[in-house]
PyMOL Python script that loads the backbone (N, CA, C, O; Angstrom):
from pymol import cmd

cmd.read_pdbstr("""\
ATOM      1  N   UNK A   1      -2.594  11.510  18.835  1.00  0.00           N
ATOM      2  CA  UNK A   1      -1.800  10.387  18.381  1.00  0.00           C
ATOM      3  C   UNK A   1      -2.668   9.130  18.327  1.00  0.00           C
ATOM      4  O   UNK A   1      -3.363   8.831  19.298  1.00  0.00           O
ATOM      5  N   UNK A   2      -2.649   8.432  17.282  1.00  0.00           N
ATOM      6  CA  UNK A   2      -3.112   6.878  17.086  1.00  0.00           C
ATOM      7  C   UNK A   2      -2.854   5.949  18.211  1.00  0.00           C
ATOM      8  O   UNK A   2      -1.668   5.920  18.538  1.00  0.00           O
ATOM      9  N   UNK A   3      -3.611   5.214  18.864  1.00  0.00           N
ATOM     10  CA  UNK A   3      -3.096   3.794  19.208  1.00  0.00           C
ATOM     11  C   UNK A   3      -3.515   2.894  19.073  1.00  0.00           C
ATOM     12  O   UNK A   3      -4.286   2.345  19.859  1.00  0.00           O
ATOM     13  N   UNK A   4      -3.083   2.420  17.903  1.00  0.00           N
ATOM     14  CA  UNK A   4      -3.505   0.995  17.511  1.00  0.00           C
ATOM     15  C   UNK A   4      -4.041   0.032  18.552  1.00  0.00           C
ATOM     16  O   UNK A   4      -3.805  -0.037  19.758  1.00  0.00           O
ATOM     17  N   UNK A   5      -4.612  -0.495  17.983  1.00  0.00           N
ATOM     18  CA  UNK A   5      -5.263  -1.765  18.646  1.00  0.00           C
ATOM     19  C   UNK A   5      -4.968  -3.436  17.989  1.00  0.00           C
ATOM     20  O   UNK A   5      -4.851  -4.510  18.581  1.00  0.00           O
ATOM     21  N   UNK A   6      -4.908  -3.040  16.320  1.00  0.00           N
ATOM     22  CA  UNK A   6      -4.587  -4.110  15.608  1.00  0.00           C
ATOM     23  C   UNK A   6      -4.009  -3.244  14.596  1.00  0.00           C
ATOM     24  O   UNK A   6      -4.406  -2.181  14.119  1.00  0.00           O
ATOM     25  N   UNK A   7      -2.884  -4.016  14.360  1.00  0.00           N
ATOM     26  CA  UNK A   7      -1.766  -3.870  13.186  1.00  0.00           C
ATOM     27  C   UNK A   7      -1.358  -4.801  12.730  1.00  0.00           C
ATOM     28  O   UNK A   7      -1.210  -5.849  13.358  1.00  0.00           O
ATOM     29  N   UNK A   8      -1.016  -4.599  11.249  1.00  0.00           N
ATOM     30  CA  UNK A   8      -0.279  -5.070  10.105  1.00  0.00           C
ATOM     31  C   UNK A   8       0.594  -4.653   9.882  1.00  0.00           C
ATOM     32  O   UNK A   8       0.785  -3.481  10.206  1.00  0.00           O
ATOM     33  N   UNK A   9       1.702  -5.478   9.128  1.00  0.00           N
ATOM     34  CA  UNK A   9       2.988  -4.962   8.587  1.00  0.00           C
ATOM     35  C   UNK A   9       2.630  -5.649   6.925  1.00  0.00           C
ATOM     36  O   UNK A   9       3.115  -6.750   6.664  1.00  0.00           O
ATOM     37  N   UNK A  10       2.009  -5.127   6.159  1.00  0.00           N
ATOM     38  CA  UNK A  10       2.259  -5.651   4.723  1.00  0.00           C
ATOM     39  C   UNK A  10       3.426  -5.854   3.612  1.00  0.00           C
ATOM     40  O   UNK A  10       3.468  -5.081   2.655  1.00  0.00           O
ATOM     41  N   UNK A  11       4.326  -6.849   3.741  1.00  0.00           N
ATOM     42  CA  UNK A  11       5.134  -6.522   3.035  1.00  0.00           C
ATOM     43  C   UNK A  11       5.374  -7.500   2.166  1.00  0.00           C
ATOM     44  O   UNK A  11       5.238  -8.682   2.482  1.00  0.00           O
ATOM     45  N   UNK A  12       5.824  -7.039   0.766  1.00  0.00           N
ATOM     46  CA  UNK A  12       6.077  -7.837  -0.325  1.00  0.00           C
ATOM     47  C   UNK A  12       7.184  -7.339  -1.031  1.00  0.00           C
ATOM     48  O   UNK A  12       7.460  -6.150  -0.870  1.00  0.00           O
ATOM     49  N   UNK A  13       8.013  -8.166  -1.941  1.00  0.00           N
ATOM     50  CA  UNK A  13       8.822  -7.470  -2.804  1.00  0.00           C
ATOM     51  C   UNK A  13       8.493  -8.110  -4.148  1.00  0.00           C
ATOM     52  O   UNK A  13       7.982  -9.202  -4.398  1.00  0.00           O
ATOM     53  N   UNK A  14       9.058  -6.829  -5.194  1.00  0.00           N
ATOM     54  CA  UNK A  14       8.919  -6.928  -6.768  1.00  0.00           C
ATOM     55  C   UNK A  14       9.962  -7.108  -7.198  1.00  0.00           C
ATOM     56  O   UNK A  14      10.782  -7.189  -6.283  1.00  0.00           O
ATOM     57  N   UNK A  15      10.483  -7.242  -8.363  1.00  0.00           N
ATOM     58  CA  UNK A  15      11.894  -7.125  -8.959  1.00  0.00           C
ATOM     59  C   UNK A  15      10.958  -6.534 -10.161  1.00  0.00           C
ATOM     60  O   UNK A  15       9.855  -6.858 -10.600  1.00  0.00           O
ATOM     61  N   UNK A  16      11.964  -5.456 -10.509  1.00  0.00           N
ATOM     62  CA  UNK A  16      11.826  -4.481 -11.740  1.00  0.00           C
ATOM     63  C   UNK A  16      10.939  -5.254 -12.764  1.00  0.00           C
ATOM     64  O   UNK A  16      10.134  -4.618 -13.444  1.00  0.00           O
ATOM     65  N   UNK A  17      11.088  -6.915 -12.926  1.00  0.00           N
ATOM     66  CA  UNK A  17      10.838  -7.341 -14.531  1.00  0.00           C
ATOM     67  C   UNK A  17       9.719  -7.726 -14.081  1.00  0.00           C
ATOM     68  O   UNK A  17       8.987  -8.190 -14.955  1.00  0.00           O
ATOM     69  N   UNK A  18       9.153  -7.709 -12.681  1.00  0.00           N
ATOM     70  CA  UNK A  18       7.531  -8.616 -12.420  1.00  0.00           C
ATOM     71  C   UNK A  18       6.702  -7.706 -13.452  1.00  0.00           C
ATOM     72  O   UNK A  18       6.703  -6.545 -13.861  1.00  0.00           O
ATOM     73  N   UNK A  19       6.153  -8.634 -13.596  1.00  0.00           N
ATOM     74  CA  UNK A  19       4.868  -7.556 -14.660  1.00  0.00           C
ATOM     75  C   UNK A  19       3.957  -7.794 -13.869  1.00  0.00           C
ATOM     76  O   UNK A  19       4.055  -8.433 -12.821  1.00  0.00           O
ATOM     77  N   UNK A  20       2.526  -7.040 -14.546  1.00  0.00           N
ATOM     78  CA  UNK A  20       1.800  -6.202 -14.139  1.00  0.00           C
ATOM     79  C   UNK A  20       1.519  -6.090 -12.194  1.00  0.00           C
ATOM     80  O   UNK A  20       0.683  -6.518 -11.397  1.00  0.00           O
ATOM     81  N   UNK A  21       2.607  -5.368 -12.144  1.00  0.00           N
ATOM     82  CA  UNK A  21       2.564  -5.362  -9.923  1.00  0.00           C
ATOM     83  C   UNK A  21       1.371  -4.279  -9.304  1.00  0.00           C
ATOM     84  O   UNK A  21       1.367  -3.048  -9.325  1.00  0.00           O
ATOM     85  N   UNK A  22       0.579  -5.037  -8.866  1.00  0.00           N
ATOM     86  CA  UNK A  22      -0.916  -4.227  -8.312  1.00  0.00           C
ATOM     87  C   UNK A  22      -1.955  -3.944  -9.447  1.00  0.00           C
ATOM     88  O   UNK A  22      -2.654  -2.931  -9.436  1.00  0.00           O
ATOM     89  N   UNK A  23      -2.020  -4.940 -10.470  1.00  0.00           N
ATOM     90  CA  UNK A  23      -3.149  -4.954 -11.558  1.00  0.00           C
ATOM     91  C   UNK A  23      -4.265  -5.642 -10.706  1.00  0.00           C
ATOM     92  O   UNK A  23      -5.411  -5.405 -11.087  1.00  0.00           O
ATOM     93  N   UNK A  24      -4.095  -6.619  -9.399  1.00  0.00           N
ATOM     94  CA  UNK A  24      -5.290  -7.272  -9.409  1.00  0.00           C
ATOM     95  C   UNK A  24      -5.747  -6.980  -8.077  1.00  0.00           C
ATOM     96  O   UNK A  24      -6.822  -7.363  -7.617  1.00  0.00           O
ATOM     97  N   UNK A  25      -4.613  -6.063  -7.284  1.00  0.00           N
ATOM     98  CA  UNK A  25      -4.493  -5.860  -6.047  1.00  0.00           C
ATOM     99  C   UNK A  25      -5.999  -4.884  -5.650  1.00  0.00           C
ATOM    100  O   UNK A  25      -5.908  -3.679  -5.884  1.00  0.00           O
ATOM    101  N   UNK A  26      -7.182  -5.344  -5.134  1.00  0.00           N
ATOM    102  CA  UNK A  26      -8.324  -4.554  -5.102  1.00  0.00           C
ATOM    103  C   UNK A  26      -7.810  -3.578  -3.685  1.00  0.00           C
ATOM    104  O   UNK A  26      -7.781  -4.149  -2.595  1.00  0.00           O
ATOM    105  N   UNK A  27      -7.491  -2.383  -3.759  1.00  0.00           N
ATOM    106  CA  UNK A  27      -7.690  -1.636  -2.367  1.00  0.00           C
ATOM    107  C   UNK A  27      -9.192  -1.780  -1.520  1.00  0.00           C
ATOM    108  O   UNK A  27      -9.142  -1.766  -0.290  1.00  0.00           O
ATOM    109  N   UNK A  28     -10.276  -1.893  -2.080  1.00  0.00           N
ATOM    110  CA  UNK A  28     -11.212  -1.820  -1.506  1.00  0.00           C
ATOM    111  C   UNK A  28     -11.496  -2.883  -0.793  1.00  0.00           C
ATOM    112  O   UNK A  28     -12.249  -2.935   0.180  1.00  0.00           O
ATOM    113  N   UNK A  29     -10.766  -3.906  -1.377  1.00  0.00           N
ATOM    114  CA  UNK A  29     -11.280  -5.549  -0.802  1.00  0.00           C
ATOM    115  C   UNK A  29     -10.566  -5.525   0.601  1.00  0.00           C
ATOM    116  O   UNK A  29     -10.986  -5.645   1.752  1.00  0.00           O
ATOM    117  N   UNK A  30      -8.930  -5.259  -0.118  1.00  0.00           N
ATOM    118  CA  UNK A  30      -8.461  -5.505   0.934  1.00  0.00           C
ATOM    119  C   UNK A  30      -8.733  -4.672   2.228  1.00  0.00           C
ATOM    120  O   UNK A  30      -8.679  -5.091   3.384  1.00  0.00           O
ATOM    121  N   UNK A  31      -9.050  -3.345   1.783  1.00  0.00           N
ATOM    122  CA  UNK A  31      -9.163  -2.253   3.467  1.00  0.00           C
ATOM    123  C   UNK A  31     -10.512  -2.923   4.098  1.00  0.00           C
ATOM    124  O   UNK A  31     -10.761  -3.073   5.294  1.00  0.00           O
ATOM    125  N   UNK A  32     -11.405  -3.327   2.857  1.00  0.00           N
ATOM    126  CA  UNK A  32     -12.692  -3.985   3.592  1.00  0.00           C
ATOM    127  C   UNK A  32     -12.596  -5.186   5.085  1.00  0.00           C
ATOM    128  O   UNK A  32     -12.938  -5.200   6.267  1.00  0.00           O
ATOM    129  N   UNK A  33     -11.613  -6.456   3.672  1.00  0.00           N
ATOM    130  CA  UNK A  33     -10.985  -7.677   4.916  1.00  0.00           C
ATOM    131  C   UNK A  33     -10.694  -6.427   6.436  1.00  0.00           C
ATOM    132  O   UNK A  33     -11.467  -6.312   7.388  1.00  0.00           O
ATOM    133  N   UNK A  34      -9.340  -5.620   6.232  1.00  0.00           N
ATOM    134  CA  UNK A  34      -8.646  -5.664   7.346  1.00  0.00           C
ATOM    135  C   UNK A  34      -9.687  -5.103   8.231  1.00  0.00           C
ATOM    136  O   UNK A  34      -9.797  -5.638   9.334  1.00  0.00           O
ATOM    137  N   UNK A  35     -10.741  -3.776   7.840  1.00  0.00           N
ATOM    138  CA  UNK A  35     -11.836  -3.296   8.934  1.00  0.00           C
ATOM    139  C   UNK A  35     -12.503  -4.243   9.306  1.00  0.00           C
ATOM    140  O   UNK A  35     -12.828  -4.035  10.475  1.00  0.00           O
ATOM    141  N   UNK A  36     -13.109  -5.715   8.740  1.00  0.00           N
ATOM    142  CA  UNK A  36     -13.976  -6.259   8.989  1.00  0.00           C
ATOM    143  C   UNK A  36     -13.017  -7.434  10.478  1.00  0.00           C
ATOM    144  O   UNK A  36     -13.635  -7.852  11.457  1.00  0.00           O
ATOM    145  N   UNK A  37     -11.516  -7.711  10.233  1.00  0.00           N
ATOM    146  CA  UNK A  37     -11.181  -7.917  11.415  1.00  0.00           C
ATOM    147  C   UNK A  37     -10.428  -6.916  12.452  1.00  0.00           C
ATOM    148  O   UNK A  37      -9.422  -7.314  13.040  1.00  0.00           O
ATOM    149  N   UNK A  38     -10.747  -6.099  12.583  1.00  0.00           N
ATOM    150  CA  UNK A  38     -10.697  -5.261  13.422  1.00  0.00           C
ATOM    151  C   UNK A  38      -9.598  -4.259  13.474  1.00  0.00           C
ATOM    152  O   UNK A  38      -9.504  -3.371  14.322  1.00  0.00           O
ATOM    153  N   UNK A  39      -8.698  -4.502  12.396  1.00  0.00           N
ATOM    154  CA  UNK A  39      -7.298  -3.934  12.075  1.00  0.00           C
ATOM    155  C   UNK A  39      -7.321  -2.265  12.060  1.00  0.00           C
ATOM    156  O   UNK A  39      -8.222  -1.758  11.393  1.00  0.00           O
ATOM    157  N   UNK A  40      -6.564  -1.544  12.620  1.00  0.00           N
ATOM    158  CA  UNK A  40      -6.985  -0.007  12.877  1.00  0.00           C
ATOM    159  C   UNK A  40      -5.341   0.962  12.386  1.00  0.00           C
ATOM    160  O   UNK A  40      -5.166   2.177  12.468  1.00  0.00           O
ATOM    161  N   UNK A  41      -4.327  -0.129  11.881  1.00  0.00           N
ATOM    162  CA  UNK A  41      -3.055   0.351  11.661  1.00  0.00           C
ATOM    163  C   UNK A  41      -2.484  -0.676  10.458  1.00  0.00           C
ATOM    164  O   UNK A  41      -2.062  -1.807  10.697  1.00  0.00           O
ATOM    165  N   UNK A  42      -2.536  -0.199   9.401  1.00  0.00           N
ATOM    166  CA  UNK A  42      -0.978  -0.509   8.175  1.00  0.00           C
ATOM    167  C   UNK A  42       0.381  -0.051   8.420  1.00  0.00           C
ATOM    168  O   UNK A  42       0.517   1.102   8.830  1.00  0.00           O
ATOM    169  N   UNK A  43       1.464  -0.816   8.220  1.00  0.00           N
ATOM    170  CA  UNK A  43       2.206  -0.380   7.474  1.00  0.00           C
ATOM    171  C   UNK A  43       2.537  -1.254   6.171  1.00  0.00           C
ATOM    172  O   UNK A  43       2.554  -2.480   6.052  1.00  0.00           O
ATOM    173  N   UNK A  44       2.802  -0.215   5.201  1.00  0.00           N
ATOM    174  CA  UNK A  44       2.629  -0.610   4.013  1.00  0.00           C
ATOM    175  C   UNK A  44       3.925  -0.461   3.435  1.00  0.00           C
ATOM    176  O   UNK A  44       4.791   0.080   4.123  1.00  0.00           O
ATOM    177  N   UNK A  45       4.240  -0.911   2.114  1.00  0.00           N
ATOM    178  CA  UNK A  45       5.798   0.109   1.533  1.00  0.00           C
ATOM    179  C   UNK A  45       5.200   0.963   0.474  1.00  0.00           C
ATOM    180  O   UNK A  45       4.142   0.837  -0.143  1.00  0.00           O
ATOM    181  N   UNK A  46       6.300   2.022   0.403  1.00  0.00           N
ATOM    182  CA  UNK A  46       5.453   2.598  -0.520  1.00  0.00           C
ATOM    183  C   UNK A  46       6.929   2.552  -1.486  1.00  0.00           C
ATOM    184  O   UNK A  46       7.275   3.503  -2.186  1.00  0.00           O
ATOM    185  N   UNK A  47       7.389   1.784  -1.417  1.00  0.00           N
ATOM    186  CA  UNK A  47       8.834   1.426  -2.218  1.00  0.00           C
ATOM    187  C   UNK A  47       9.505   0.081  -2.532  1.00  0.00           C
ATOM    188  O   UNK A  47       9.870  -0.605  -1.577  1.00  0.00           O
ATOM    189  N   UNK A  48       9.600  -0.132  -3.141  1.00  0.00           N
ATOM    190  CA  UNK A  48      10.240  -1.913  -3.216  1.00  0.00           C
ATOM    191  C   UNK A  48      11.329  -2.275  -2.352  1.00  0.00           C
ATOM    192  O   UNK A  48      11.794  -1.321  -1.730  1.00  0.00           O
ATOM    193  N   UNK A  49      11.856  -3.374  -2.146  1.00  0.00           N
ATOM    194  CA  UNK A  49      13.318  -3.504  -1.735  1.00  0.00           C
ATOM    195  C   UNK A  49      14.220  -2.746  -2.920  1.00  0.00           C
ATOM    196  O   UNK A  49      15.280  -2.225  -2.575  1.00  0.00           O
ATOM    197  N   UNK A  50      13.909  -2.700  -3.951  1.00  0.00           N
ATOM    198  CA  UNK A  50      15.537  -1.924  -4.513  1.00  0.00           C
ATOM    199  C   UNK A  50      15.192  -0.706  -5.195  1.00  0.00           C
ATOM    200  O   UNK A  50      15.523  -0.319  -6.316  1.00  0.00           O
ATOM    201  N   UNK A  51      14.035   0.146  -3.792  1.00  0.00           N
ATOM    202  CA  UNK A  51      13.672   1.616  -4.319  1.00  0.00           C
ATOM    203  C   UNK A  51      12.457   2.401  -5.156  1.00  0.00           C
ATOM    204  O   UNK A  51      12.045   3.561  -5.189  1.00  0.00           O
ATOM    205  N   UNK A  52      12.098   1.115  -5.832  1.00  0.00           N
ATOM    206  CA  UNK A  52      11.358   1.699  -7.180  1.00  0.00           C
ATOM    207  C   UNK A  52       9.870   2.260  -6.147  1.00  0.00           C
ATOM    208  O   UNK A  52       9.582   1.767  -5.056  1.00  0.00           O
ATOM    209  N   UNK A  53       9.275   3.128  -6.683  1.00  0.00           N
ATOM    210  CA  UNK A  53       8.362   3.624  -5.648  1.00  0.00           C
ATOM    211  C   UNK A  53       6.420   2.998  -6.253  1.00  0.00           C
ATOM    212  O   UNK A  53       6.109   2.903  -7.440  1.00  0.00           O
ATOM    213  N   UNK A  54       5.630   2.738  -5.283  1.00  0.00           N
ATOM    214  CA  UNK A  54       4.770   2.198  -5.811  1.00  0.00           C
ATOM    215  C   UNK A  54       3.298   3.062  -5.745  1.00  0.00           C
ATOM    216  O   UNK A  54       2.103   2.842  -5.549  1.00  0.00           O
ATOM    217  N   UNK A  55       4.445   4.484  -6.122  1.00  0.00           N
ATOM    218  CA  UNK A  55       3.203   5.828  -6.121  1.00  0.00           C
ATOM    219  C   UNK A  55       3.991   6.395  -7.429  1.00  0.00           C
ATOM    220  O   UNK A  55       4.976   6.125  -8.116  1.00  0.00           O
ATOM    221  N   UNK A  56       2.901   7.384  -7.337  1.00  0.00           N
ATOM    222  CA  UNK A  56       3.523   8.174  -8.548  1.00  0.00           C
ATOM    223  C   UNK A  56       4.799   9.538  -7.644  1.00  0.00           C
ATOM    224  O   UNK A  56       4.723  10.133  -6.569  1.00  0.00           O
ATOM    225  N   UNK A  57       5.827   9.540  -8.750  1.00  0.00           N
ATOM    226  CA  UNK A  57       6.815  10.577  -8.068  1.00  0.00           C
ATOM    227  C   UNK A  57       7.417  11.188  -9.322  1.00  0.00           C
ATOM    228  O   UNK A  57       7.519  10.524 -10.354  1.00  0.00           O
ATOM    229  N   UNK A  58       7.820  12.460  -9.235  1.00  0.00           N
ATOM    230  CA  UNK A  58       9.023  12.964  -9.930  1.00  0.00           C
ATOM    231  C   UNK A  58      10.465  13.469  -9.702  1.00  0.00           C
ATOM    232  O   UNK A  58      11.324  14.195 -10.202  1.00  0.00           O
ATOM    233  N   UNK A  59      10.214  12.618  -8.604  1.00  0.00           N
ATOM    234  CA  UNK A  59      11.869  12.754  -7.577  1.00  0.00           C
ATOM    235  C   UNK A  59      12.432  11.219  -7.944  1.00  0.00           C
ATOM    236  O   UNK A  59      13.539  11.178  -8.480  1.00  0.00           O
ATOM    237  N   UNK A  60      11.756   9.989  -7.696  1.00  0.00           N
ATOM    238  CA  UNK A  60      12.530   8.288  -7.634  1.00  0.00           C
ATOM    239  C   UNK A  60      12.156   7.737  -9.080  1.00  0.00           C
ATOM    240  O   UNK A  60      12.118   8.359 -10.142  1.00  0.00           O
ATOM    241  N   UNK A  61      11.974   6.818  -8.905  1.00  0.00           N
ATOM    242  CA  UNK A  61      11.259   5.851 -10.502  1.00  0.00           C
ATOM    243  C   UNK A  61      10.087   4.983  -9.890  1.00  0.00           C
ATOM    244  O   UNK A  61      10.235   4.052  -9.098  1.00  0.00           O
ATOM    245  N   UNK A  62       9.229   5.328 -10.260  1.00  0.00           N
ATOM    246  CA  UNK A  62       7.912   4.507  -9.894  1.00  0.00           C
ATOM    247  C   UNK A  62       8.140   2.642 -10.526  1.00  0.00           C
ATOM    248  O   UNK A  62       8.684   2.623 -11.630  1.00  0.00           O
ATOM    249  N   UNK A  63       7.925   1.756 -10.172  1.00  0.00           N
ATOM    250  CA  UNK A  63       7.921   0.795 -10.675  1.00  0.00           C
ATOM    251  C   UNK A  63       7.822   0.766 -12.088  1.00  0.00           C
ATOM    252  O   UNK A  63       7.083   1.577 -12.645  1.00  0.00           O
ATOM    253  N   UNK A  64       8.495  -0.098 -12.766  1.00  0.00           N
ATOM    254  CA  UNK A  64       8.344  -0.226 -14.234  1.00  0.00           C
ATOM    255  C   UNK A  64       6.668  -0.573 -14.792  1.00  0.00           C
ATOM    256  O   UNK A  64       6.159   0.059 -15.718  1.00  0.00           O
ATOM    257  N   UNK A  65       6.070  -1.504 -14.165  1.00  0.00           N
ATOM    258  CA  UNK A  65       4.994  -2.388 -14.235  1.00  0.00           C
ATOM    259  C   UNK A  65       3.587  -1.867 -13.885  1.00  0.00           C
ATOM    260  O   UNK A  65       2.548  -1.962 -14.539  1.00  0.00           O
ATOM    261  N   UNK A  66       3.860  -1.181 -12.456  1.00  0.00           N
ATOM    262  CA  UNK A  66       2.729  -0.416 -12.043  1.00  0.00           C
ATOM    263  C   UNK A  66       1.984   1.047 -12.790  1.00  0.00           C
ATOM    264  O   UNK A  66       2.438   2.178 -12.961  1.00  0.00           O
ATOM    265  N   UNK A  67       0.936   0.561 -13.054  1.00  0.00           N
ATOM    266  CA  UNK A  67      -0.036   1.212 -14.344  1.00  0.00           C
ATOM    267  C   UNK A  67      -0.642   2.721 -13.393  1.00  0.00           C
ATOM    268  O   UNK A  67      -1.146   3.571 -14.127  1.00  0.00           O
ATOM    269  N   UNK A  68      -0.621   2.988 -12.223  1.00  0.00           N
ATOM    270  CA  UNK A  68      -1.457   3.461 -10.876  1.00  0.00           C
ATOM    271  C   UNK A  68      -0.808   3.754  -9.548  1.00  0.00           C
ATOM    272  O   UNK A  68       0.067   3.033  -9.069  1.00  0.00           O
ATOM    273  N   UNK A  69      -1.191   4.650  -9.076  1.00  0.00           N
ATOM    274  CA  UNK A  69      -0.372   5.581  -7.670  1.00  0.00           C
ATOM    275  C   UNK A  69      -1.479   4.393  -6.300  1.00  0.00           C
ATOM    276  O   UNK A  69      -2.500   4.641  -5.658  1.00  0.00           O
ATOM    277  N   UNK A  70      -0.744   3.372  -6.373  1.00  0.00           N
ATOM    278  CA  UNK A  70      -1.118   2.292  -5.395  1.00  0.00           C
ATOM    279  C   UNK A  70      -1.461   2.356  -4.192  1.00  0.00           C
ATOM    280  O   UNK A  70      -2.341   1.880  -3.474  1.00  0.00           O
ATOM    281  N   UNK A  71      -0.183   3.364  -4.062  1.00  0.00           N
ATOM    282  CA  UNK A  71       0.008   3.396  -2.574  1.00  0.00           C
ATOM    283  C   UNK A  71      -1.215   4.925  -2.508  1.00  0.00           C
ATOM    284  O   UNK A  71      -1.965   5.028  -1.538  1.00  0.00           O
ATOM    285  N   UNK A  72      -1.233   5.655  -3.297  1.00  0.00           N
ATOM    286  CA  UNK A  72      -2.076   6.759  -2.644  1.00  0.00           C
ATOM    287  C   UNK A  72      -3.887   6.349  -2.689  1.00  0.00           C
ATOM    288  O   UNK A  72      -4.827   6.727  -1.990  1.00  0.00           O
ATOM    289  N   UNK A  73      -3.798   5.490  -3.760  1.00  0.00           N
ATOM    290  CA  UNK A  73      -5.313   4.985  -3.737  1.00  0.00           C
ATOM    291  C   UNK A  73      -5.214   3.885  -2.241  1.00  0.00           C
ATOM    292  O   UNK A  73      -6.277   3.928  -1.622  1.00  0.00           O
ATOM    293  N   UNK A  74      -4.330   3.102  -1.698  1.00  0.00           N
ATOM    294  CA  UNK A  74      -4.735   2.549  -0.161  1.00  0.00           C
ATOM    295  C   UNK A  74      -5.030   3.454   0.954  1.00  0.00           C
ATOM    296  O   UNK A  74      -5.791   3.243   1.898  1.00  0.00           O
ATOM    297  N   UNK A  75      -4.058   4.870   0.623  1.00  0.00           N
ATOM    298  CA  UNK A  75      -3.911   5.402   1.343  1.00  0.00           C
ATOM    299  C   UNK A  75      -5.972   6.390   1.336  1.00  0.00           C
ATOM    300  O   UNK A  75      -6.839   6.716   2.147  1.00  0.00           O
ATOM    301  N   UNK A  76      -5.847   6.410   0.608  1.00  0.00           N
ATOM    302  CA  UNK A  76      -7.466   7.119   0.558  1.00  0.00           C
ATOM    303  C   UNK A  76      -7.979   6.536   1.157  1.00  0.00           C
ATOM    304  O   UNK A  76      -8.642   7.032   2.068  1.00  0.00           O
ATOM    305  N   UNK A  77      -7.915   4.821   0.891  1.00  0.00           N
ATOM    306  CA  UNK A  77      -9.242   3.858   0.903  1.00  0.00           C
ATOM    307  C   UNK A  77      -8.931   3.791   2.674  1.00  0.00           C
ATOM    308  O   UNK A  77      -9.711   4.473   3.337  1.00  0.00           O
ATOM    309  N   UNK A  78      -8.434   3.436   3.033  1.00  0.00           N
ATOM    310  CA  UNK A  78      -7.994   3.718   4.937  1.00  0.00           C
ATOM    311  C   UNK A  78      -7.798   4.602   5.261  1.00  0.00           C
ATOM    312  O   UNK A  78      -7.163   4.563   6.315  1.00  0.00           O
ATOM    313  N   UNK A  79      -8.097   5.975   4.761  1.00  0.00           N
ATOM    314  CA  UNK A  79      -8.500   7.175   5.024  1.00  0.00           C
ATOM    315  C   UNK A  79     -10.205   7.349   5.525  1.00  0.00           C
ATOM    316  O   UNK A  79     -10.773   7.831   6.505  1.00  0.00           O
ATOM    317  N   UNK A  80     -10.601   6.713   4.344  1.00  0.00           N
ATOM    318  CA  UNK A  80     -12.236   6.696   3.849  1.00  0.00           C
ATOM    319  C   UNK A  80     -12.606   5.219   5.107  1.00  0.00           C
ATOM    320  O   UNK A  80     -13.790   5.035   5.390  1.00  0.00           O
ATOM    321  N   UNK A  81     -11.735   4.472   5.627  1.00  0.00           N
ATOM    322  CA  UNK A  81     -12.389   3.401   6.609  1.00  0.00           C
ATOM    323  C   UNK A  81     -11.912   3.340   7.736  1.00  0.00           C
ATOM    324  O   UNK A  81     -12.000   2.261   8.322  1.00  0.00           O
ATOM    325  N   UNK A  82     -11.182   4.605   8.474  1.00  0.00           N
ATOM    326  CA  UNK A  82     -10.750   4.959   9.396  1.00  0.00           C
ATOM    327  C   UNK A  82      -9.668   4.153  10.111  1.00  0.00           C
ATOM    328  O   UNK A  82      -9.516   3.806  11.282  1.00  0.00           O
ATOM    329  N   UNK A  83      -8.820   3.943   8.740  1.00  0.00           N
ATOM    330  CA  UNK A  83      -7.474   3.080   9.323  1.00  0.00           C
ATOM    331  C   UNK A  83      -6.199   3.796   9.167  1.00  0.00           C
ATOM    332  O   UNK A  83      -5.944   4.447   8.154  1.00  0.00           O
ATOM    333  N   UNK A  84      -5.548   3.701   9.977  1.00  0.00           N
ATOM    334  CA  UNK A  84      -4.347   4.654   9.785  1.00  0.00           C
ATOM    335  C   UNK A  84      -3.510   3.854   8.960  1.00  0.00           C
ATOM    336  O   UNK A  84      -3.743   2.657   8.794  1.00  0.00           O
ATOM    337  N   UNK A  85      -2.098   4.715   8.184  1.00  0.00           N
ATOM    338  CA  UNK A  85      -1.662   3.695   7.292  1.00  0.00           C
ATOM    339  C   UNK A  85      -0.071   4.308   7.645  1.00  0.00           C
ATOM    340  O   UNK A  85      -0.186   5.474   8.021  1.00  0.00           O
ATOM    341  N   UNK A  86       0.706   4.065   7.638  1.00  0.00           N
ATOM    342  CA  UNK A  86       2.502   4.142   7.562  1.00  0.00           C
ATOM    343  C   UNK A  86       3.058   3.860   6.203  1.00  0.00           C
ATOM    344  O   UNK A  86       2.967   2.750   5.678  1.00  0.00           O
ATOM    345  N   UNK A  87       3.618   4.862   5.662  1.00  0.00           N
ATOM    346  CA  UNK A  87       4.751   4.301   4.438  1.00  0.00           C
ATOM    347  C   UNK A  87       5.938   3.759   5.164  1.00  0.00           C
ATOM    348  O   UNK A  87       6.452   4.292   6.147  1.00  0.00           O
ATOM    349  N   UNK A  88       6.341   2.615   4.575  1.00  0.00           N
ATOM    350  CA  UNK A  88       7.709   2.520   5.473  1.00  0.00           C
ATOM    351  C   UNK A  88       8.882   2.364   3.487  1.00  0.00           C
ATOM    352  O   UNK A  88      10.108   2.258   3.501  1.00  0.00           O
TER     353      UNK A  88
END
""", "prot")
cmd.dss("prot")
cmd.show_as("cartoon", "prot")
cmd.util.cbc("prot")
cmd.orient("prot")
């Protein structure tokens, strides 16, 4: 089992009509920032407040806007920098 040492709770919300949601969002930058201060735990959403999902699925509706499986490319990139990550 994990025990964090430093955690985040990342959270943001979209509404269906935001355009382009996670076009500028660098995963690499950001997993870089959080390893470089010492952060060892995300939680992230991997869903909006009203559901839309910010991965790819063929069960929900992925965001209208989002071009990219967001959440599985963070999820690599804090895979690849030894940070644990939570969908909430």
């Amino acid at each position: 089992m994990h025990k964090p040492k430093w955690a985040i709770f990342y959270d943001f919300h979209t509404q269906p009509a935001q355009p382009d949601v996670g076009e500028r969002f660098d995963v690499e930058a950001a997993t870089d920032k959080w390893k470089e201060c010492g952060i060892d735990y995300v939680v992230f959403h991997a869903r909006c407040n009203l559901g839309m999902a910010y991965y790819d699925t063929k069960v929900g509706i992925r965001h209208p806007s989002l071009k990219y499986d967001l959440f599985g490319k963070l999820a690599e990139a804090c895979k690849k920098k030894g940070i644990a990550i939570t969908a909430c």
